[in-house]
C-alpha positions as CSV (number, residue, x, y, z in Angstrom):
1,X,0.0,0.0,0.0
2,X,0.9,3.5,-0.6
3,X,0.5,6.7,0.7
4,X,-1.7,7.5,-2.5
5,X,-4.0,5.3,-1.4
6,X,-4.4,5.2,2.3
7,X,-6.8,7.2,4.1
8,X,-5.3,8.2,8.0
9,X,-7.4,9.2,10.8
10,X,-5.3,11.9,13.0
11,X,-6.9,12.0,16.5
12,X,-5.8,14.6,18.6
13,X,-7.3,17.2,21.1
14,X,-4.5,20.3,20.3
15,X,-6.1,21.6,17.1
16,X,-2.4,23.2,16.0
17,X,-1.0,19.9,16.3
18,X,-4.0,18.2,14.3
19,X,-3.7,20.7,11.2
20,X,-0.1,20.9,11.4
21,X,0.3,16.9,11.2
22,X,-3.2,16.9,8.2
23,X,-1.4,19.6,6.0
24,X,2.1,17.6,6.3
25,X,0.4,14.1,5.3
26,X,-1.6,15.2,2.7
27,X,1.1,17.3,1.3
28,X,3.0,13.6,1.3
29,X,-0.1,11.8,-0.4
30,X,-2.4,10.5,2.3
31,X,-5.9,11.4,2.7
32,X,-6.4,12.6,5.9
33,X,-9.6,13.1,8.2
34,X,-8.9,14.8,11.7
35,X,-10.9,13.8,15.4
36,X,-10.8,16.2,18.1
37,X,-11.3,13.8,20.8
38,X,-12.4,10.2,21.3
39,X,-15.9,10.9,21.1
40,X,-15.9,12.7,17.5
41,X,-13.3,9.8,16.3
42,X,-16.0,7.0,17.2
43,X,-18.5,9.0,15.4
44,X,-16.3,9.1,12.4
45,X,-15.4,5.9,12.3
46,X,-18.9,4.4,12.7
47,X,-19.1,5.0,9.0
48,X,-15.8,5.5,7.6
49,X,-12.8,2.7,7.0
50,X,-9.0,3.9,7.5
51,X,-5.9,2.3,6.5
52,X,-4.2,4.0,10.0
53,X,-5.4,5.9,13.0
54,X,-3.0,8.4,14.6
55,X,-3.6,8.7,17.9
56,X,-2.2,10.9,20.9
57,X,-2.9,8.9,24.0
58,X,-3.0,12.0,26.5
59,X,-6.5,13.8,25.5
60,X,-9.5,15.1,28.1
61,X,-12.2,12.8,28.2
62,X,-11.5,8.7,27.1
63,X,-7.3,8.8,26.4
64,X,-6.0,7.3,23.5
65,X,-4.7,4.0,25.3
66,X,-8.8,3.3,26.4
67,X,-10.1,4.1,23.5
68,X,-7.5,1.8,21.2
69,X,-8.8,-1.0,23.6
70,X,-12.0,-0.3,22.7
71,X,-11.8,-0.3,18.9
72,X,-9.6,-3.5,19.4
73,X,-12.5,-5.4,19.7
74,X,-14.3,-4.5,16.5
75,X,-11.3,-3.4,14.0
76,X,-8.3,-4.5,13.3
77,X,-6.5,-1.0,11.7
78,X,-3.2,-0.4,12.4
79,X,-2.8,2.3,15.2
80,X,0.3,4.2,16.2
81,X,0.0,5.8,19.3
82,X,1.5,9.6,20.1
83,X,3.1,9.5,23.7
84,X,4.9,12.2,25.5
85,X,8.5,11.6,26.1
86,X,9.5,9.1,28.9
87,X,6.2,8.2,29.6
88,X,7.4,4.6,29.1
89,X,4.1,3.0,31.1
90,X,1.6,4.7,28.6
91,X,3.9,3.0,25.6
92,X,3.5,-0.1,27.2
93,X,0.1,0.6,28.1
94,X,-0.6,1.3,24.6
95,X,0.7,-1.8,23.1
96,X,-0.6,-3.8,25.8
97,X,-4.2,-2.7,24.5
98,X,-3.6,-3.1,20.8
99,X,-1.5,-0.3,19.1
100,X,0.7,-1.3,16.6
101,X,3.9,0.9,17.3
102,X,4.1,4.4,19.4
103,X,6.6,7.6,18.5
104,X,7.3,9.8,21.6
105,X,6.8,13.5,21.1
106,X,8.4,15.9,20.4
107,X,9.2,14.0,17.5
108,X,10.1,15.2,13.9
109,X,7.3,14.7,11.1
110,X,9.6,12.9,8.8
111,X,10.0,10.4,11.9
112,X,6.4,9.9,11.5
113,X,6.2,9.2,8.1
114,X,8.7,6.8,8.0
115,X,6.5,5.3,11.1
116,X,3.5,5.3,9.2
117,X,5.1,4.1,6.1
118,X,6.7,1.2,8.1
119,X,2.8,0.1,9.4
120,X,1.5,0.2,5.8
121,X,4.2,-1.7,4.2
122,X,3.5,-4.3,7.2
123,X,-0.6,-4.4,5.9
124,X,-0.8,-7.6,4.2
125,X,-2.6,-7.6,1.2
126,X,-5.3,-9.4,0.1
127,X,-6.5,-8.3,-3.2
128,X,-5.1,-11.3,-5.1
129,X,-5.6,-14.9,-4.3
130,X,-4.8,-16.7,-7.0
131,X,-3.0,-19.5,-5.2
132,X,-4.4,-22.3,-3.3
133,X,-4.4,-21.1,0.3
134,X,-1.5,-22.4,3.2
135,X,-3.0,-22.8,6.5
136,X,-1.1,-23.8,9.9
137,X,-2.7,-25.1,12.6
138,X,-2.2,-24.3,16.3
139,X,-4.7,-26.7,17.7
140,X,-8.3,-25.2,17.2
141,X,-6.8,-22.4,15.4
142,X,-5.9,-23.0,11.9
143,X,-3.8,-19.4,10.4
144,X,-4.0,-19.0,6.4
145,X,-0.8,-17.5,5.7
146,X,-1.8,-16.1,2.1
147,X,-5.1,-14.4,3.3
148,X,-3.4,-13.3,6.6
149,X,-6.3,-14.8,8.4
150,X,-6.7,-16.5,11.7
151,X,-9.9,-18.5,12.4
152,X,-11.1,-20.3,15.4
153,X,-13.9,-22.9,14.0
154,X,-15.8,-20.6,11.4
155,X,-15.3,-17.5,13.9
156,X,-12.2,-14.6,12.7
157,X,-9.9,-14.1,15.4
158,X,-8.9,-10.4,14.8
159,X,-5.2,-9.7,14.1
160,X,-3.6,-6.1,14.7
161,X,-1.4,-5.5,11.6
162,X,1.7,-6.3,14.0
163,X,0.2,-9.7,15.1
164,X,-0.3,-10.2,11.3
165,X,3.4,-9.1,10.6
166,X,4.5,-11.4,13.5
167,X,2.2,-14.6,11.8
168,X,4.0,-14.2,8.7
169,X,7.3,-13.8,10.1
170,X,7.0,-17.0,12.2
171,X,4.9,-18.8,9.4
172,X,8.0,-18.7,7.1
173,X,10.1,-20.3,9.5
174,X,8.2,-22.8,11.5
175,X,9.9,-24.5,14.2
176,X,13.1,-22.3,14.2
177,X,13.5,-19.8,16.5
178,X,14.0,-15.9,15.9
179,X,15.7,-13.8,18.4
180,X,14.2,-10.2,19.5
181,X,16.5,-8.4,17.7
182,X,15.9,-10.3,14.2
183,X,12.0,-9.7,14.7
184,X,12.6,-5.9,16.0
185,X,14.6,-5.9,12.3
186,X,11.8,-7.8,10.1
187,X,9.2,-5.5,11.4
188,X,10.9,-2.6,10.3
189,X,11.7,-1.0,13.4
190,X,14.4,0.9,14.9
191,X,17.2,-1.5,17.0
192,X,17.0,-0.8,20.8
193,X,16.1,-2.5,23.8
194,X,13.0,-0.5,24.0
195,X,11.7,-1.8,21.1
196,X,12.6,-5.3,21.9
197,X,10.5,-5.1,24.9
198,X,7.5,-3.5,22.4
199,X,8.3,-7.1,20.5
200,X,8.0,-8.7,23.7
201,X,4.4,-7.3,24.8
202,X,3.0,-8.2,21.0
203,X,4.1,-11.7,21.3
204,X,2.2,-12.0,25.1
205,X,-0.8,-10.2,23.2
206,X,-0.4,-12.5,20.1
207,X,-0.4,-15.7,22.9
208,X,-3.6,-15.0,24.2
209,X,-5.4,-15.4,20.8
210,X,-3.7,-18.8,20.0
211,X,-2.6,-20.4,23.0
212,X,-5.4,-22.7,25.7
213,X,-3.1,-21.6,28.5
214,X,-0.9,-18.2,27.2
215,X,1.4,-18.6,30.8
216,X,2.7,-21.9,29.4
217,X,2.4,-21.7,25.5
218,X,2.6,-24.6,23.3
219,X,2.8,-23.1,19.9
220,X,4.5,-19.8,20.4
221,X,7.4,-21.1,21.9
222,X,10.4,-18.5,24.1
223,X,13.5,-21.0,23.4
224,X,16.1,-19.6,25.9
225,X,18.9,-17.5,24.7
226,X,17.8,-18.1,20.5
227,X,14.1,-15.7,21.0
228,X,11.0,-16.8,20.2
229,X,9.6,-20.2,18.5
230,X,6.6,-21.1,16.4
231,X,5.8,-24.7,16.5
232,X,2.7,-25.5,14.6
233,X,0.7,-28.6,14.8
C-alpha cells in the first residue's frame, strides 16, 4: 500500500498539532480526516474505514490508550500511538491494549512518516488470491498464511497488523526460533532495547489469541537464549 492510497485518521485534542500533522500528510499523499477527541473519532469511524489511526494517548475525556482497547474489539487498523516523552508505562500501556507501534513526542514529522510508512508496508494484502491457500494449525486455530487470516472454528480471530506481521514472520520459518532483535529488524523498526520489549508485549498479546493456556504456550514457543519459536501442529 501506498500513501496514494491510504486514508489516516489523525486523532488529537491540540487543534495546531491536528492541522499541522493533516497539511504535512496530505502534502505527502495521504488522505487525511482529523478527530478532536475520542468521542468525535467513534463518530467518524462508525461510518468510515482507514488504513491507520494516529492517535495521541493523553487527550481530556477517554485517552488514547482506552479508546485503542476499545476499537480492538471490533477493528483490526493499524494504530500508532502519540506518547509524551518518557512516559514509558503509557507506551506499554498502549501496546498492551492493541496499538501497533508508538513515536514519543516531540518528534520530527519525517519520523512519523517513516513510522506510518513502516505500518502500511506491514498491511498484508489481500487483493489477489490466486494460489491455493496455506493454513497452519495451532490446535483449534488454523492461520491461512496467504489471506493473513486466523480463524477459530468458522469464527475470525482479529489480528492487529503487528500480530499479522509477526504470523507471517513466524509462518516462514516454522519450528526455528528468531531472536528479538531479528523480529525488531523484520518488522521494520528501529534497534534498541525499548523496542525489543514493544516485541516482547506483542508476542504476550499474540499468545492469548492462539494459545489454551498463554502462561505456558505450546505453539509460540520462548526458546532460551535463541528468542521466540513457532511450532505448529
Amino acid at each position: 500500500m501506498s500513501a496514494f492510497d491510504a486514508h489516516l485518521l489523525i486523532v488529537d485534542d491540540d487543534e495546531r498539532i491536528r492541522d499541522l500533522l493533516k497539511k504535512f500528510l496530505m502534502r505527502h499523499g495521504f488522505l487525511v480526516t482529523a478527530a478532536r477527541d475520542a468521542e468525535h473519532a467513534r463518530r467518524i469511524l462508525s461510518g468510515l474505514d482507514f488504513d491507520l489511526i494516529v492517535m495521541d494517548v493523553m487527550m481530556p475525556g477517554e485517552d488514547g490508550v482506552s479508546l485503542t482497547r476499545a476499537l480492538r474489539q471490533t477493528l483490526s487498523t493499524p494504530i500508532l500511538l502519540l506518547t509524551a516523552r518518557g512516559e514509558t508505562e503509557h507506551r506499554i500501556a498502549g501496546l498492551e491494549a492493541g496499538a501497533d507501534d508508538y513515536l514519543a513526542k516531540p518528534f520530527e514529522p519525517r519520523e512519523l512518516l517513516l513510522r506510518i510508512n513502516a505500518i502500511l508496508r506491514r498491511v498484508p494484502d489481500t487483493s489477489a488470491q490466486d494460489a491455493a491457500p496455506k493454513f497452519l494449525q495451532l490446535g483449534p486455530i488454523r492461520y491461512d498464511i496467504e489471506r493473513g487470516e486466523m480463524w477459530q472454528g468458522d469464527q475470525l480471530v482479529r489480528l492487529t497488523a503487528t500480530e499479522n506481521q509477526l504470523m507471517k514472520i513466524f509462518a516462514a520459518r516454522p519450528g526455528e526460533a528468531i531472536t528479538r532483535t531479528k523480529l525488531v529488524e523484520d518488522l521494520g523498526r528501529d534497534r534498541g532495547q525499548a523496542q525489543e520489549r514493544a516485541v516482547d508485549v506483542q508476542i504476550t498479546r499474540l499468545r492469548r489469541k492462539i494459545e489454551p493456556n498463554p502462561k505456558q504456550p505450546r505453539y509460540l514457543q520462548t526458546v532460551r537464549g535463541a528468542g521466540y519459536m513457532l511450532a505448529p501442529d
